[in-house]
VEXTORMAR-622745 format. One record per residue (C-alpha): x, y, z; residue number from 1. Coordinates in pm, 1 decimal, decimal comma. Example, Ala and Ser with C-alpha at 12.3 -4.5 7.8 and 13.67 -1.06 7.14 Angstrom:
REM VEXTORMAR-622745
NODE       c1       c2       c3   n
NODE   1230,0   -450,0    780,0   1
NODE   1367,0   -106,0    714,0   2
END
This chain:
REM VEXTORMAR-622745
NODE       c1       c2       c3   n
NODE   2752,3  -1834,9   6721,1   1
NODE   2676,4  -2166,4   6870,4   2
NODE   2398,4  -2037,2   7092,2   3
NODE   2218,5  -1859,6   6780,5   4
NODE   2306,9  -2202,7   6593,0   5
NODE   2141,7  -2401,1   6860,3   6
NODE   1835,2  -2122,4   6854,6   7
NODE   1811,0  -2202,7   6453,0   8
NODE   1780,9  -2581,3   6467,3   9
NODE   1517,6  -2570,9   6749,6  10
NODE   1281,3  -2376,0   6526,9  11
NODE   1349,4  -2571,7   6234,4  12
NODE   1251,6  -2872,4   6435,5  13
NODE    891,0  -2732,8   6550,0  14
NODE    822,8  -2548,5   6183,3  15
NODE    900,5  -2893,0   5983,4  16
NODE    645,3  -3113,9   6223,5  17
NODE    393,7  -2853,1   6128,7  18
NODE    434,8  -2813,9   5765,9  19
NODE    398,0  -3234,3   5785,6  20
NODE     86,5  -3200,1   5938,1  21
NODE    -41,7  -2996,0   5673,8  22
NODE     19,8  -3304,3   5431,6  23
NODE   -271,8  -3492,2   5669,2  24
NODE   -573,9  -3535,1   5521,4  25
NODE   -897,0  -3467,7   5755,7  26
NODE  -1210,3  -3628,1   5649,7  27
NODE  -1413,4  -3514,1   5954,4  28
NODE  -1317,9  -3144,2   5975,0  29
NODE  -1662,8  -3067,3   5746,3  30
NODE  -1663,8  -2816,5   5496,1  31
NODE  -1402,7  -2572,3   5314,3  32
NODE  -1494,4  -2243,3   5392,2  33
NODE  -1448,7  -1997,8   5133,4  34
NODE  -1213,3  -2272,8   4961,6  35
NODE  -1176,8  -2590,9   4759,0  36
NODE  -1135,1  -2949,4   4963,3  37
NODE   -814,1  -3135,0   4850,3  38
NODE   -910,6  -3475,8   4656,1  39
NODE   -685,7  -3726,3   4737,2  40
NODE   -747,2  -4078,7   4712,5  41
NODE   -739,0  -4202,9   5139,3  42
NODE   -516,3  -4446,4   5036,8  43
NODE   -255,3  -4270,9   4910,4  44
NODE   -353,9  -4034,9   5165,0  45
NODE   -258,4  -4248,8   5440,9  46
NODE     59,8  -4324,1   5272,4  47
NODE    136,6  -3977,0   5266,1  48
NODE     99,2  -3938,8   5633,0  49
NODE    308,5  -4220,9   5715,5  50
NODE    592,6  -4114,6   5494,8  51
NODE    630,0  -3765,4   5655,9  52
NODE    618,8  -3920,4   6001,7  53
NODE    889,9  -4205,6   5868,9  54
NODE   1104,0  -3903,1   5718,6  55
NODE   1074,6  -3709,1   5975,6  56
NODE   1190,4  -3979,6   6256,6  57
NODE   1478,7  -4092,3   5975,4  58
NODE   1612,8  -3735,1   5979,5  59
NODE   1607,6  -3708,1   6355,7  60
NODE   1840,2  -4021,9   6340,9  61
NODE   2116,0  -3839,1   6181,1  62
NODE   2140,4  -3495,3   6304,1  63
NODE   2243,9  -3387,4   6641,4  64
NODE   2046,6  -3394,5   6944,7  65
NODE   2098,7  -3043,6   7061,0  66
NODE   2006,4  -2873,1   6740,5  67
NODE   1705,2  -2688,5   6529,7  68
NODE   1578,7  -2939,5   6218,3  69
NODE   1310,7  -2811,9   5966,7  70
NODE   1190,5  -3021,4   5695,8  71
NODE    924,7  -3052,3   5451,4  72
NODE    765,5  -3421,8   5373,3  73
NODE    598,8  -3306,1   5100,2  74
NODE    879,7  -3131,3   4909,5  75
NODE   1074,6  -3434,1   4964,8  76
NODE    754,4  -3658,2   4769,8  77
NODE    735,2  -3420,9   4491,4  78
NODE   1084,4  -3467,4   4417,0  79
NODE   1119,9  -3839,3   4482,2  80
NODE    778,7  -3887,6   4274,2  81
NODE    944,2  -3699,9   3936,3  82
NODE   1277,5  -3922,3   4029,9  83
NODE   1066,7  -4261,4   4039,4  84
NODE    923,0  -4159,5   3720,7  85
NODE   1277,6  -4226,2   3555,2  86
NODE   1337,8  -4532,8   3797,4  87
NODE   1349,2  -4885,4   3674,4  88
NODE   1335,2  -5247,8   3852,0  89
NODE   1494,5  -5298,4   4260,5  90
NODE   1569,2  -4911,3   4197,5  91
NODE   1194,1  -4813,5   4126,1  92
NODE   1107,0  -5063,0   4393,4  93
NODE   1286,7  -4923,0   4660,6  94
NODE   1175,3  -4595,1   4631,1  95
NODE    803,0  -4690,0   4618,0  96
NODE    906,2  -4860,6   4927,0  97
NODE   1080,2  -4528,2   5053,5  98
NODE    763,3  -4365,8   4979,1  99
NODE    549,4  -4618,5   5198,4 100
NODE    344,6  -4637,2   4815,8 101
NODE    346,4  -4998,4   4742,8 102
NODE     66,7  -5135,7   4599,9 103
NODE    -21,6  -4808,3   4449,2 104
NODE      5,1  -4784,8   4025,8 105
NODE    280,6  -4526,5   3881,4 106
NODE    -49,7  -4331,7   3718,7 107
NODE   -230,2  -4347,0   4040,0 108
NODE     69,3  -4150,8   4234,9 109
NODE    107,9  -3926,9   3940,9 110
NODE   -241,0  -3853,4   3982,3 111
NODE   -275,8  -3782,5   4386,5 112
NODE     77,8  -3562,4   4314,5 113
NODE    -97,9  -3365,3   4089,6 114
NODE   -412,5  -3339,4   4308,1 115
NODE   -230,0  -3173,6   4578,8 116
NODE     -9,5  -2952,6   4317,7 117
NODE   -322,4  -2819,1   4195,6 118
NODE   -538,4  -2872,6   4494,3 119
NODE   -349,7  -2683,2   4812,6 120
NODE   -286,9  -2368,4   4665,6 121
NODE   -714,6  -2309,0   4639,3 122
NODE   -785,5  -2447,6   5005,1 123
NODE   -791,5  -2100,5   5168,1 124
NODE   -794,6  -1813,6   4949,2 125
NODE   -667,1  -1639,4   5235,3 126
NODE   -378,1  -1817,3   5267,6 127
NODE    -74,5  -1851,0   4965,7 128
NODE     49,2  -2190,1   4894,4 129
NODE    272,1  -2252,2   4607,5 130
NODE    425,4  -2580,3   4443,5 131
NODE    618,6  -2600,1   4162,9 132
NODE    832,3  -2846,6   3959,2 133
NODE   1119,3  -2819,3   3759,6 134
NODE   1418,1  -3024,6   3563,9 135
NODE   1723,5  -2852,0   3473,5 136
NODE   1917,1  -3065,6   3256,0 137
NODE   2270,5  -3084,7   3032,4 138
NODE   2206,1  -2953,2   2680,0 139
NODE   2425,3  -3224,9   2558,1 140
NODE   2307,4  -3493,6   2747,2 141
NODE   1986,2  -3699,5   2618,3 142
NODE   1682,4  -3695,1   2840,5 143
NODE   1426,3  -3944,5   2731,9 144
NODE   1092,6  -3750,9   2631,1 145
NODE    837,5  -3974,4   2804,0 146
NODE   1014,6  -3900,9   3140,2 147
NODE    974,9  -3548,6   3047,6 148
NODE    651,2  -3541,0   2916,7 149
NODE    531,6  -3755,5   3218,9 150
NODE    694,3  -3470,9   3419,0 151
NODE    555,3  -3176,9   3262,8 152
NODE    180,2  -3336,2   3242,5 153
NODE    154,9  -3493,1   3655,3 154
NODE    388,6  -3225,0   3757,9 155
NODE    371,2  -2934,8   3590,1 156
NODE    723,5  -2933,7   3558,8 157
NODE    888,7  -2644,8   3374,7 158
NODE   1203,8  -2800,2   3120,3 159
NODE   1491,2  -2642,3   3047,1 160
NODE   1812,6  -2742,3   2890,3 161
NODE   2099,1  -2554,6   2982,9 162
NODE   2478,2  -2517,2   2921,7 163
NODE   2619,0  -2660,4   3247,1 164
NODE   2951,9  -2589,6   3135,8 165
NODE   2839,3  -2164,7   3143,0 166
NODE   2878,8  -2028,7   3544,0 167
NODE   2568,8  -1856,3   3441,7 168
NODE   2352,8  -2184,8   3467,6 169
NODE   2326,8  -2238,7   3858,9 170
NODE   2273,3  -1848,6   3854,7 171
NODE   1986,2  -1979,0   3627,9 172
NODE   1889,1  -2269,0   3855,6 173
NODE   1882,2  -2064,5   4181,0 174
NODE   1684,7  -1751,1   4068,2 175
NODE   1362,1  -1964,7   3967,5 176
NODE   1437,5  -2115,3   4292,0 177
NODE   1432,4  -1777,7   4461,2 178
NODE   1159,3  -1658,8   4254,5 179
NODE    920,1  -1945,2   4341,1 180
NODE    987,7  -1907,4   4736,3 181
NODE    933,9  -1511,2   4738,7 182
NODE   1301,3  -1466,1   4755,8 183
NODE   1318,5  -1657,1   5117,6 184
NODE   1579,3  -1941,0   4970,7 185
NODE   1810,4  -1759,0   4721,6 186
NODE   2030,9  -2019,7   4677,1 187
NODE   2063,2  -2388,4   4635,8 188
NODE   2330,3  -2493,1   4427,0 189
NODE   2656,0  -2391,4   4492,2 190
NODE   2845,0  -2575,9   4203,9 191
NODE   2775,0  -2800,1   3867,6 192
NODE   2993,2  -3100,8   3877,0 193
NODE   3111,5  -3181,6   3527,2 194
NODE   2964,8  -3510,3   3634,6 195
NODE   2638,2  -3355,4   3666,0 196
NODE   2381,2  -3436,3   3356,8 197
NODE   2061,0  -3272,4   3536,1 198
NODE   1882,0  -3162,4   3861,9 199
NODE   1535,4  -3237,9   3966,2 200
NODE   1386,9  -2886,2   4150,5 201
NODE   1045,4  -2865,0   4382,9 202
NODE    982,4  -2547,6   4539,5 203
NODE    738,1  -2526,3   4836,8 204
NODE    605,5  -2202,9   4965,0 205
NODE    371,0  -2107,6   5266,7 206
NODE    233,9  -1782,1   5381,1 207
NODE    -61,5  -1756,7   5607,5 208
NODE   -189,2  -1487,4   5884,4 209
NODE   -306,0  -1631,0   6206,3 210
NODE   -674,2  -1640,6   6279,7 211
NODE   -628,4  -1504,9   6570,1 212
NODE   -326,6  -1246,0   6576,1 213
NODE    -73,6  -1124,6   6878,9 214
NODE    -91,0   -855,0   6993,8 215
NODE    313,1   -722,2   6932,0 216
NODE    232,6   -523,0   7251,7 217
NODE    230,6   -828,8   7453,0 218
NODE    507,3   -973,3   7337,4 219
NODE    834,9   -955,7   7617,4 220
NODE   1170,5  -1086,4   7662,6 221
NODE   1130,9  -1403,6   7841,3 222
NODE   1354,9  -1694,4   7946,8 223
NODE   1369,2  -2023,9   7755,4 224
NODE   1506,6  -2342,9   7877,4 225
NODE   1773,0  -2537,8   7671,9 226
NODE   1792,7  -2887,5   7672,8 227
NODE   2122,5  -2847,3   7867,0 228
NODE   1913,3  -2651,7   8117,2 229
NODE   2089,9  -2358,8   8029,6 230
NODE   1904,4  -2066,9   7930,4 231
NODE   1838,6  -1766,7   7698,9 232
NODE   1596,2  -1507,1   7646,3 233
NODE   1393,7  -1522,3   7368,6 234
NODE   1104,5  -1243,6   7227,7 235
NODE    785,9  -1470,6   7361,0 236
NODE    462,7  -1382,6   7177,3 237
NODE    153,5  -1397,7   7389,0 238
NODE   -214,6  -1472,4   7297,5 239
NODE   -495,8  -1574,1   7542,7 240
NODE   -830,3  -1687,9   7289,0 241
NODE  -1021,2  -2053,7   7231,7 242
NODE   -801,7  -2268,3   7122,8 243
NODE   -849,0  -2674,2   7040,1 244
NODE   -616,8  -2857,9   7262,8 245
NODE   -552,7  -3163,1   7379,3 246
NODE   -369,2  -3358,8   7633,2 247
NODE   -161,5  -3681,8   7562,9 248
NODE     72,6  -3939,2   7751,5 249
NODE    377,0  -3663,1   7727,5 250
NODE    295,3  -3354,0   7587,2 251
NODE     15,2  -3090,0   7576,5 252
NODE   -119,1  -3010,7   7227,1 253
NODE   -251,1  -2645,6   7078,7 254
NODE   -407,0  -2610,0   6724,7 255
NODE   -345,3  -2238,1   6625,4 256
NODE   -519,6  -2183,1   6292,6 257
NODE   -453,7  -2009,6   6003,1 258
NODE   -672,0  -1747,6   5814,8 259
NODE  -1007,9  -1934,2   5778,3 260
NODE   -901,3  -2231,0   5947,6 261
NODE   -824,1  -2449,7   5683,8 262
NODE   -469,2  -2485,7   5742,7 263
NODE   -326,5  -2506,0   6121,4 264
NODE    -16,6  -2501,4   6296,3 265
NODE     -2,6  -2739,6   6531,9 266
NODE    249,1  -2715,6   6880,0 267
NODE    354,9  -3030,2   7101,6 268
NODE    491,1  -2920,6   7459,6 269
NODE    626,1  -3203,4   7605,3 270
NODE    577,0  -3242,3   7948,1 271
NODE    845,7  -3178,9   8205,8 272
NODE   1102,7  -3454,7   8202,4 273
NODE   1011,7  -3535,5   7850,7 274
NODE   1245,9  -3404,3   7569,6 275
NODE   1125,5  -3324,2   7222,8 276
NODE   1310,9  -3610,3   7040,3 277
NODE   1105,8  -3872,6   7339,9 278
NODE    816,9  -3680,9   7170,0 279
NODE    910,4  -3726,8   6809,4 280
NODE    985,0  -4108,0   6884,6 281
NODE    620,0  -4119,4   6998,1 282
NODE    521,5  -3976,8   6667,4 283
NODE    343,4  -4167,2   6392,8 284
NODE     35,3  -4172,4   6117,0 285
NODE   -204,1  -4353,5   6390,4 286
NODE    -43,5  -4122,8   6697,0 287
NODE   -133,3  -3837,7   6427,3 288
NODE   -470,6  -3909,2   6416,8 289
NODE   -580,0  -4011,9   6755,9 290
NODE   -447,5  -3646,9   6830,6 291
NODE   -640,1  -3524,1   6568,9 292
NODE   -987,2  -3677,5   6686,8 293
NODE   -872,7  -3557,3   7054,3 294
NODE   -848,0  -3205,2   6920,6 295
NODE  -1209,1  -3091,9   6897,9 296
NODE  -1291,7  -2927,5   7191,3 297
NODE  -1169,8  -2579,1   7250,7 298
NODE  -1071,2  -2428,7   7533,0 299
NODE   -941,0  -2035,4   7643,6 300
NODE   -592,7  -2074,2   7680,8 301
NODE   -270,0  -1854,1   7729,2 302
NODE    -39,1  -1949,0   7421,6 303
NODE    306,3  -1858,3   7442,8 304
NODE    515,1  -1875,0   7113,7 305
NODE    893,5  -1766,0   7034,3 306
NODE    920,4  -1518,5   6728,1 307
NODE   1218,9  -1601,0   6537,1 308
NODE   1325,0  -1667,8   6156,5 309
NODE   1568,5  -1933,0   6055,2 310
NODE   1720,2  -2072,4   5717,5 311
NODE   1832,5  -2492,7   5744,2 312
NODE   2000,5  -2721,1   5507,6 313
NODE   2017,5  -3081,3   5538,3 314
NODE   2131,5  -3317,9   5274,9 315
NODE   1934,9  -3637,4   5283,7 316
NODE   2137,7  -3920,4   5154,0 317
NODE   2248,4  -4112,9   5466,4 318
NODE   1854,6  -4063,6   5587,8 319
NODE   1697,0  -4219,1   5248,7 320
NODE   1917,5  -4485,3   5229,6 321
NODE   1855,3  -4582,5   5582,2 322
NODE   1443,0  -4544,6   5490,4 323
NODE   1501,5  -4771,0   5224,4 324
NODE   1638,8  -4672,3   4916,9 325
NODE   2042,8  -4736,8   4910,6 326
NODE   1998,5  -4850,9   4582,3 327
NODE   1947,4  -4506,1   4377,7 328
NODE   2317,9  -4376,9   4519,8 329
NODE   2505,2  -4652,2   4376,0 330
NODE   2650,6  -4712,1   4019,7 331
NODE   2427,1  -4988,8   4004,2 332
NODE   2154,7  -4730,8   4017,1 333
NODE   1849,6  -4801,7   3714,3 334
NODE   1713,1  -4494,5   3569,7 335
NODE   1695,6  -4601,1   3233,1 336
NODE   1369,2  -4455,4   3189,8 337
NODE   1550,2  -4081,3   3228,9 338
NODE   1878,9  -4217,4   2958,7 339
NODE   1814,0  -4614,4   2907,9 340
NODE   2227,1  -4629,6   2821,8 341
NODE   2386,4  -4363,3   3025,5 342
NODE   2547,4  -4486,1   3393,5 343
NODE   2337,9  -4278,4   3609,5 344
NODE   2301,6  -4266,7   3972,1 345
NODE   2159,2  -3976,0   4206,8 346
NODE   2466,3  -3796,6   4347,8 347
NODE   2274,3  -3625,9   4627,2 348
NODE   1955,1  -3551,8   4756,2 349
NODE   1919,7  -3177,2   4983,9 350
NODE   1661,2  -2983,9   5108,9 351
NODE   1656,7  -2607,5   5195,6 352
NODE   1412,7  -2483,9   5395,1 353
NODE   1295,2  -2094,2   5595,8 354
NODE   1089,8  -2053,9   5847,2 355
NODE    945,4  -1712,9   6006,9 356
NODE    679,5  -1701,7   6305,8 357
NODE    546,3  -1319,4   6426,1 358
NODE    263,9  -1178,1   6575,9 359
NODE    116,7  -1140,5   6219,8 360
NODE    149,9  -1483,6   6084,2 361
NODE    386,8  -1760,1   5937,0 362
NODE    614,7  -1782,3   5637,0 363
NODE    795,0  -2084,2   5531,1 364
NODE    948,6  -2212,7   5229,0 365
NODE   1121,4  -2517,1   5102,7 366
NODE   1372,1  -2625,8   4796,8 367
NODE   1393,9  -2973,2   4773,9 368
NODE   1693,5  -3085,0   4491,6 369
NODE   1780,4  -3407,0   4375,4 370
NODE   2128,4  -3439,7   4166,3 371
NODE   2170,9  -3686,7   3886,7 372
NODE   2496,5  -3758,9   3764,8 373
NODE   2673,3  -3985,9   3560,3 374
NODE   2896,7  -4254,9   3826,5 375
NODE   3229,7  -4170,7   3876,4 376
NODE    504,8  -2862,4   8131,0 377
NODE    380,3  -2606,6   8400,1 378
NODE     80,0  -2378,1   8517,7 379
NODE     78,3  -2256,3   8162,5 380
NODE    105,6  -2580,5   7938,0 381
NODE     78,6  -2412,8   7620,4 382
NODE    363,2  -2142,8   7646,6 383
NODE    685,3  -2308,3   7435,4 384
NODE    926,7  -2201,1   7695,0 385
NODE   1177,2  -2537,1   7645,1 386
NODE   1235,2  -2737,8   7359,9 387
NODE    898,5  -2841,8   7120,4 388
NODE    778,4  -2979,0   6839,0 389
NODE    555,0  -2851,7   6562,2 390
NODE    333,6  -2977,6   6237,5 391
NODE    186,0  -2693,6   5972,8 392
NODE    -70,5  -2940,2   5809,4 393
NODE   -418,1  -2908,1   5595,6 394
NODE   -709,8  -3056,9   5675,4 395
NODE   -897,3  -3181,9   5375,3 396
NODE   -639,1  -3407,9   5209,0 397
NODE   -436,9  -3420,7   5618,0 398
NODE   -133,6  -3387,9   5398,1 399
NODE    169,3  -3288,2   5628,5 400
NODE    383,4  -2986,0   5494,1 401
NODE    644,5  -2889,6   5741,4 402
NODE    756,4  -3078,8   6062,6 403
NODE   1044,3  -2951,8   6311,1 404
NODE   1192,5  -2992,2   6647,0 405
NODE   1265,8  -2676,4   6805,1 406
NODE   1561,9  -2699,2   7067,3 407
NODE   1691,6  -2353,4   7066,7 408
NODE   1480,5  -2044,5   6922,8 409
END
């Protein structure tokens, strides 16, 4: 159980650096094909970037060493951008601060969120991306209607009052959840607190066939080193085509792209006697882009790439707090603009996320929930054969979708 454990959290590490690199936004990668670019304003942009690669770093910070962590950055600004929406004075602030937005207007976010909500989904017709927003909230409790309409206008949100006090309700909650991530996250709330007035939902989904496909003929048992130097054996996919790569102070870099190119995966191999989290420390917006300019040329390389499937949790409180926002978890919490008399505070903030890599393609989903209550290398440098790191990102707006460290596949 431990070993498979171990396996889980490695691949949640690479898949949740590659979804965050799918957030980036690539103003010299030329033209669409066959899709629409993602508008987003380059400073929020920016902003964007740095977040996932602050998030990112903050979650690494809390989990353990040894183990698999998956993430999505941009779930995780969906949801915080509906909760700042209800946020009022050091409460607001700190969460703009969270966000790395400062300096950028309430309507100008709003906007950028819904550029991206409406924007990814058409950048490759080939490839299915879906966001979508939702508040579930206490029929009895009083939800201001700005804060709703805000959040059914910039978000697209879908409203829905609901009996909390009815077991039926989270059975409610988690089906639109399931339904909106192809039934790859079924569940996501376990229980309704009677201290629980309303949950803010965004779903994240992500389903793309390589470019270039392995072969399932070549793929073989084959050993992979633990960061204990223990081993297991692992089903290794194999694929030898042009590739862009690149070469930095401790890891190699391969770009593997995604139906017609417009979104990539993107795998970091450290180097031997480098570790993944010495890579991830390494990581940041600028690092992100320097490797982006130094991936343009291409060359015919051997990739070697675990298949596996795994399902994480994390629950994002002691991270946040740490990034900047304490504020929001406290009684002292402001979000008058969601009740201006009710004691609110945010009781938790989670994230549930899947990940699936075969010789087809990728699949990855993530639930991002926020609860309101009331207070009470070798020859072959691109084979992933020991611990790595990966970013699934799009390269119009460089927005940054998933990010992970894999440890143990």
């Amino acid at each position: 159980m431990n070993h498979l454990l171990a396996m889980n959290k490695l691949f949640s590490t690479v898949f949740a650096i590659a979804f965050c690199l799918f957030l980036a936004r690539c103003s010299n990668e030329g033209v669409v094909p066959d899709g629409t670019p993602v508008e987003v304003s380059p400073q929020v942009a920016a902003r964007t970037t740095d977040f996932a690669f602050n998030f990112f770093k903050g979650v690494q910070a809390t989990q353990p060493a040894q183990e698999n962590l998956f993430v999505s950055p941009l779930s995780l600004q969906m949801a915080l951008g509906m909760l700042l929406n209800g946020a009022e004075g050091e409460t607001a602030q700190q969460i703009t601060k969270t966000l790395k937005m400062e300096g950028v207007s309430q309507s100008d976010l709003n906007q950028a969120y819904k550029a991206l909500l409406e924007g990814l989904p058409n950048a490759d017709p080939k490839v299915e991306v879906g966001l979508a927003n939702s508040i579930w909230y206490r029929n009895t409790f009083q939800v201001e209607s700005d804060f709703l309409n805000v959040l059914r206008q910039s978000f697209g949100a879908e409203v829905a009052g609901l009996n909390f006090n009815d077991p039926s309700a989270k059975d409610k909650i988690n089906d639109w959840a399931s339904s909106k991530t192809n039934g790859k996250i079924p569940k996501v709330i376990d229980e309704i607190r009677p201290e629980h007035v309303l949950f803010l939902m965004n779903t994240l989904y992500f389903k793309g066939d390589w470019k270039y496909k392995f072969d399932p003929k070549s793929t073989s048992d084959a050993p992979f080193r633990l960061a204990n130097d223990s081993e297991k054996t692992v089903k290794m996919m194999s694929l030898k085509e042009n590739f862009k790569v690149a070469h930095q102070a401790s890891y190699s870099a391969v770009q593997l792209p995604y139906a017609n190119g417009q979104f990539n995966l993107t795998l970091l191999i450290p180097d031997e006697g480098i570790s993944a989290n010495q890579v991830i420390d390494g990581l940041s917006a600028t690092a992100w882009n320097e490797l982006r300019t130094s991936l343009l040329k291409e060359a015919n390389v051997r990739v070697g790439l675990p298949r596996f499937t795994l399902q994480y949790e994390i629950k994002l409180n002691d991270a946040l707090i740490a990034m900047g926002m304490p504020k929001a978890f406290t009684d002292a919490a402001e979000l008058g603009k969601i009740n201006p008399t009710a004691p609110l505070m945010v009781n938790f903030v989670k994230q549930n996320t899947y990940l699936g890599i075969d010789e087809k393609g990728t699949e990855a989903a993530a639930v991002t929930t926020i609860g309101v209550g009331v207070t009470s290398v070798g020859p072959d440098p691109y084979v992933c054969n020991r611990p790595f790191v990966l970013l699934i990102s799009e390269n119009t707006s460089n927005t940054i979708l998933f990010m992970g460290r894999i440890m143990n596949p």
